[in-house]
C-alpha positions in Angstrom: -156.7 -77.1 166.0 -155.0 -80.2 164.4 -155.2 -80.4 160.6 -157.6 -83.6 160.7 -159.8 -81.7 162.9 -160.0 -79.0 160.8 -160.8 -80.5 157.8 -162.9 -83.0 159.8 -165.1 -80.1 161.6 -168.0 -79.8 158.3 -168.9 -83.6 158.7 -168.4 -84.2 162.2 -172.1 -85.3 162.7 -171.7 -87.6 159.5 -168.6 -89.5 160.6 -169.8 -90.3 163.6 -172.6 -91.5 162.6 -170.9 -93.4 159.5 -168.7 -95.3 162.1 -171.7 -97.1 163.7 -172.5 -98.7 160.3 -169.4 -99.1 159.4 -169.3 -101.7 162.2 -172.7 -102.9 161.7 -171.8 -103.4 158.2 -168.8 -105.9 159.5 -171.1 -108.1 161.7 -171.1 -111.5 161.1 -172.4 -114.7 162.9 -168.6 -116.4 163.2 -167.3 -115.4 166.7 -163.8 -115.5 165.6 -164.7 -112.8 162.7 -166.0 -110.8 165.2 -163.1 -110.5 167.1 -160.6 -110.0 163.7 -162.7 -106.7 162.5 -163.3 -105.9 166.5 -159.7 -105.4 166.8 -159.6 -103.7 162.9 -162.0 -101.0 163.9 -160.4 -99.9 167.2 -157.1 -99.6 165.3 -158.5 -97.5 162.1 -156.2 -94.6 160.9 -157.2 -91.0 159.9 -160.4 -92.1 157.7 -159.3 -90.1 154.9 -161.2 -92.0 152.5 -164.5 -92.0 154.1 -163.9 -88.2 154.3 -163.5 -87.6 151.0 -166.8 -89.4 150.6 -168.9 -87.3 152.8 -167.2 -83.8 151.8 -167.7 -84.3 147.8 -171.1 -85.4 148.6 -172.3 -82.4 150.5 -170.5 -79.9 148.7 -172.5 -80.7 145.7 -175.5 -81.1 148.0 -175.9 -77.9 149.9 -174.4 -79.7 152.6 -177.1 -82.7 153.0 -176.3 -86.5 152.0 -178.2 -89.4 151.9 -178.0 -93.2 153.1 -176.4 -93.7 149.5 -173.6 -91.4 150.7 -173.3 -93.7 153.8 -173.4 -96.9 152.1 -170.5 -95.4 149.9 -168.4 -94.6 152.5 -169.0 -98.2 154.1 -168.0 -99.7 150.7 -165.0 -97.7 150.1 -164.0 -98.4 153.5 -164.8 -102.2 153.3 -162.8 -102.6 150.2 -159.6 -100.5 151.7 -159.3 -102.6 154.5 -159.3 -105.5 152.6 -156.8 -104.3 150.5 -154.4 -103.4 153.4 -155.2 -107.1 155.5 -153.9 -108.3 152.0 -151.3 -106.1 150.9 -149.7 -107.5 155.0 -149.9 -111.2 153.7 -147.8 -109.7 150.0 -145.5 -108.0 152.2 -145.1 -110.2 154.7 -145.2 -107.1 157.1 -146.4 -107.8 160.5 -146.8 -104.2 161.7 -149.8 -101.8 160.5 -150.0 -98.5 162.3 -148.3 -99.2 164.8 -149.8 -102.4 165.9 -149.4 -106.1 164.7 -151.1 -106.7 161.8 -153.7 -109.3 161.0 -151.5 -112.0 159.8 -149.0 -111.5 162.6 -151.7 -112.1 164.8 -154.0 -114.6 163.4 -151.7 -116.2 160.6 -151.9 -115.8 156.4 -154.6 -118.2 156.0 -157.2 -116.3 158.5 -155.7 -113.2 157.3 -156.5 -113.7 153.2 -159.6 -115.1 154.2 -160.5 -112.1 156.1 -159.8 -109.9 153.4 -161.8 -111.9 151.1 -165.0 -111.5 153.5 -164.7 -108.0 153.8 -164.4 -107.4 150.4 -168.0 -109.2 149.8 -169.4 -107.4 152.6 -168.5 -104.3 150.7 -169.9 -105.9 146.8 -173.3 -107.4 149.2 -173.6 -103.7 150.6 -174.5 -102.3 147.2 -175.6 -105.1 145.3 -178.4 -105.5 148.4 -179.3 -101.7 148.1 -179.6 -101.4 144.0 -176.2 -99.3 144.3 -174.9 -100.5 140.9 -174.2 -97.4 139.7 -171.8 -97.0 143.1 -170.4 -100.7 142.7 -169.3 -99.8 139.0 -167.2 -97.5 140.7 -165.6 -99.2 143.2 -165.1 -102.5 141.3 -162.8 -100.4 138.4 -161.1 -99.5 141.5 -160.3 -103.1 142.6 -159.1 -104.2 139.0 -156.8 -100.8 138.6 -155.4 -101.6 142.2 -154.4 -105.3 141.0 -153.5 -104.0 138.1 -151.1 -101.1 139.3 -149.5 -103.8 141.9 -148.5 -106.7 139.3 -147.5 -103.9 137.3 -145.1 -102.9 139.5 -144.0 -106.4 140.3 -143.2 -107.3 136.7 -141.2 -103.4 136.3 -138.7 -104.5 139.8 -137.8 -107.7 138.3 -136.7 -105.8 135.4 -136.3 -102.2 136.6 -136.6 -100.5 133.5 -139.5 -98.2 134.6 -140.0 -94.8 132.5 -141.6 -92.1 134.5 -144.7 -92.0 132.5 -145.0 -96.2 133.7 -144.4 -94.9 137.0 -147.4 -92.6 136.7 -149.4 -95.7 135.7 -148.3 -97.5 138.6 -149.1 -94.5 140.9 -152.8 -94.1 139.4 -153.4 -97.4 139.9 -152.5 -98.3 142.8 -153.1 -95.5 145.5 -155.1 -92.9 142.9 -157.7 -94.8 141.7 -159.3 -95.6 145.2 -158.7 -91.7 146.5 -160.6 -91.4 143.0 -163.3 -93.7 143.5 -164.1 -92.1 146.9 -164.6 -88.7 145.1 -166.7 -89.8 142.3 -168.5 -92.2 144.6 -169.4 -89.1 146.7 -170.4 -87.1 144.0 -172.7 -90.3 142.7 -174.4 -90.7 145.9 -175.9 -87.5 145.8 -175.7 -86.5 141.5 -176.2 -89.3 139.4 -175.6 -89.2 136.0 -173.4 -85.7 136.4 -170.6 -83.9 135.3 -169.4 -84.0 138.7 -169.2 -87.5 139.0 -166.0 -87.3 136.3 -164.9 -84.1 137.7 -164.6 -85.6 141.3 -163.1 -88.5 140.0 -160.3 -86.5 138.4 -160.3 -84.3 141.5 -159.3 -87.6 143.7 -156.9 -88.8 141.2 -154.9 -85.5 141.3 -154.8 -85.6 145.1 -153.6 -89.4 144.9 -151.2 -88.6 142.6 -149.7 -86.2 144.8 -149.8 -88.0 147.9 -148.3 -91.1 146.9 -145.2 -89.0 145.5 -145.1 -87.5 149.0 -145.5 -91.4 150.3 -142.3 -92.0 148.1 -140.2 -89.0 149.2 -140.5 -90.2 152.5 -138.0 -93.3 151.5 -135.0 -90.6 151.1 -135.5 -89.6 154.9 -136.3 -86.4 156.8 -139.3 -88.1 158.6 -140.3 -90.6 161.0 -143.5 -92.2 159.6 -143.4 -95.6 160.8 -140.9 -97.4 157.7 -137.6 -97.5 157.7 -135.5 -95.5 154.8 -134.9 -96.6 152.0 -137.4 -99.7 152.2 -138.6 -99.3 148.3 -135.1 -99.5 146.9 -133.9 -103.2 149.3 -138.1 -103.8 148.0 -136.6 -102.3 144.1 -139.5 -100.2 143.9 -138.4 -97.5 141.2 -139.6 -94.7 142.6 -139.5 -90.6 140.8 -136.8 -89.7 142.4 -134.8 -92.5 141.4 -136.2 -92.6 137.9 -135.5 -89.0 137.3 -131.7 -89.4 138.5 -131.5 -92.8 136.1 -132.4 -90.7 133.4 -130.3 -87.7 133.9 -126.8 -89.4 134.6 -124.0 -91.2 133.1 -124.4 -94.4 131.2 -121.5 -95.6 133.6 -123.7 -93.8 137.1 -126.8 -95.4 135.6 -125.2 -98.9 135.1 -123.8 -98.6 139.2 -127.4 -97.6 140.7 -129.2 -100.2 138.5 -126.4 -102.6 140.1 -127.3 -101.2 143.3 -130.8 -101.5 143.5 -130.5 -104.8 141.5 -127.9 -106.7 143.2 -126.9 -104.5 146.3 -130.2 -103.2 148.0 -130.0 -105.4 151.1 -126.5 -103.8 151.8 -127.4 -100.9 154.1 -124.3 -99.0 153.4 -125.1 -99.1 149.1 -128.8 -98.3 149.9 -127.1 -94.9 151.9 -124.7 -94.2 148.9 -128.0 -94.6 146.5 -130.0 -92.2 148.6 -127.3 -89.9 148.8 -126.7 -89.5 144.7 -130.2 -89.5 144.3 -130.5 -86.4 146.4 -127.6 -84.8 145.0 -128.7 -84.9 141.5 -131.7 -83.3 142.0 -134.2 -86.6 142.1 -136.1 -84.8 145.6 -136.5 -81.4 143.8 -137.8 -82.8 141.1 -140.6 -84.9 142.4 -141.5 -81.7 145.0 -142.3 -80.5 141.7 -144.3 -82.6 140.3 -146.0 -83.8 143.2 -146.8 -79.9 144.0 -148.4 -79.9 140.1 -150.6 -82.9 140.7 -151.5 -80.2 144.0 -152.6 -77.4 141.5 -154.3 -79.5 139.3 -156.6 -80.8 141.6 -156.9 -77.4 143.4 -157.8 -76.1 140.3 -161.2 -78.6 139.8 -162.2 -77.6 143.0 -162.0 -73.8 141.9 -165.1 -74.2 139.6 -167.3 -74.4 142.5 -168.9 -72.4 145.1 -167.1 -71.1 148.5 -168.3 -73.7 151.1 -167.2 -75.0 154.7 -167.1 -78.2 152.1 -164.7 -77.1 149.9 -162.7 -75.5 152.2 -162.2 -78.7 153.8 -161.2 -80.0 150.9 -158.7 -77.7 150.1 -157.0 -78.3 153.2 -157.2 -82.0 152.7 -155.1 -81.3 149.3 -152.8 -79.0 151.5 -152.5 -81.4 154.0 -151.6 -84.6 151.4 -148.4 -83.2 150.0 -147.7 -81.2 154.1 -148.1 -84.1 156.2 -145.0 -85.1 158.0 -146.2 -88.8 158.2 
């Protein structure tokens, strides 16, 4: 059995039944609307996110959850795809998944405006139901995401990014909405808990760990879909690279800042950069920090009760620093 269908198998019934409102929850009267989030939800990827939802929520539940847990999956859901039909129009990147993108297909103004109405479909979802206490959640995730990516804007233009800003970018930007999903979970079934915060921390460890695995990807080894070496022609200063910056020569350091500065849209310099960043030990040293974020996380999960639940979850931490894509 696949991975995903592994982890997938204790909430079956509650996906399935989650992707019928998750559509429902995208209706809208404009025909052309329609058509945009038609052609969004027939091209959705793994659902991690929802699935974090679901399995925090009936792990602390003895495996029931409620329409909170639904809505909260919905709004996660909402929000992340509005992030992504965004984050296409910032990158001016007209693939996602495999397929065109929004803005390839429909042009940046439909494509912002898009995002805009899915991301008030997501605020209207628990405003309309009294879910503040789940909208508190997911709106600190939408100011850390911004946060975390003009963060990262202002370190490339001047690339002088320590590792523990690198962790803040990180947290930010991809952890905080794996976090929110966990804590949201939790929230939709034990308000006012412990396990909110736990969860929350839980979801930051795992996002923490899979976007190190995202950024490994750059140095090769993989197919997933972007080219190698993308984030240094984008002078994204990734751990790897950071950990060989600040473990080399003042004369090495001044040639890859040069590099990745000045040189990153020469192909043959971006290969010579990847190849002294894995000689000096930049992979091995994210592998092990990336594999720490792991333990951590596994760790959380350790406090509670064997359960088809948290089994799942463990898998889904295994499977975040495993995946080949």
């Amino acid at each position: 059995m696949k991975i995903v269908s592994q982890i997938k198998e204790p909430i079956e019934k509650e996906m399935e039944l989650f992707e019928a409102k998750f559509r429902d929850s995208m209706s809208s009267k404009v025909a052309l609307l329609n058509r945009i989030t038609y052609y969004i939800v027939n091209r959705k990827g793994k659902q991690m996110r929802p699935m974090f939802v679901f399995l925090a929520a009936k792990l602390l539940n003895d495996g029931v959850v409620n329409e909170r847990t639904y809505r909260g999956a919905a709004v996660i859901e909402l929000i992340h795809t509005a992030t992504l039909v965004h984050d296409d129009v910032v990158d001016e990147s007209y693939k996602r998944r495999g397929f065109f993108s929004i803005n390839a297909l429909w042009k940046n103004k439909i494509a912002v405006l898009v995002g805009d109405y899915l991301l008030s479909k997501g605020l209207l979802l628990s405003i309309d139901n009294s879910d503040f206490d789940l909208l508190r959640i997911i709106s600190v995730a939408v100011r850390e995401m911004s946060e975390g990516e003009l963060l990262q804007i202002e370190k490339a233009r001047r690339l002088d990014i320590t590792e523990s800003v690198y962790y803040d970018i990180i947290r930010q930007k991809t952890a905080t909405l794996i976090a929110a999903c966990c804590s949201l979970g939790a929230c939709s079934v034990r308000p006012d808990s412990e396990h909110v915060e736990t969860f929350r921390k839980f979801g930051e460890f795992c996002g923490m760990a899979f976007q190190i695995k995202d950024d490994l990807f750059d140095y090769g080894g993989y197919k997933i879909g972007k080219p190698t070496g993308i984030d240094i022609k984008e002078q994204k200063m990734t751990l790897p690279l950071i950990y060989v910056l600040n473990n080399c020569s003042a004369e090495e350091k001044k040639w890859l800042i040069n590099s990745v500065k000045n040189h990153n849209k020469n192909k043959k310099r971006v290969k010579e950069v990847i190849a002294f960043v894995k000689e000096r030990g930049g992979l091995e040293y994210a592998v092990t920090k990336m594999l720490a974020f792991k333990e951590e996380a596994l760790f959380l999960l350790s406090a509670y009760p064997e359960s088809d639940y948290k089994n799942s979850l463990e898998l889904m931490v295994n499977y975040v620093v495993d995946r080949k894509k």
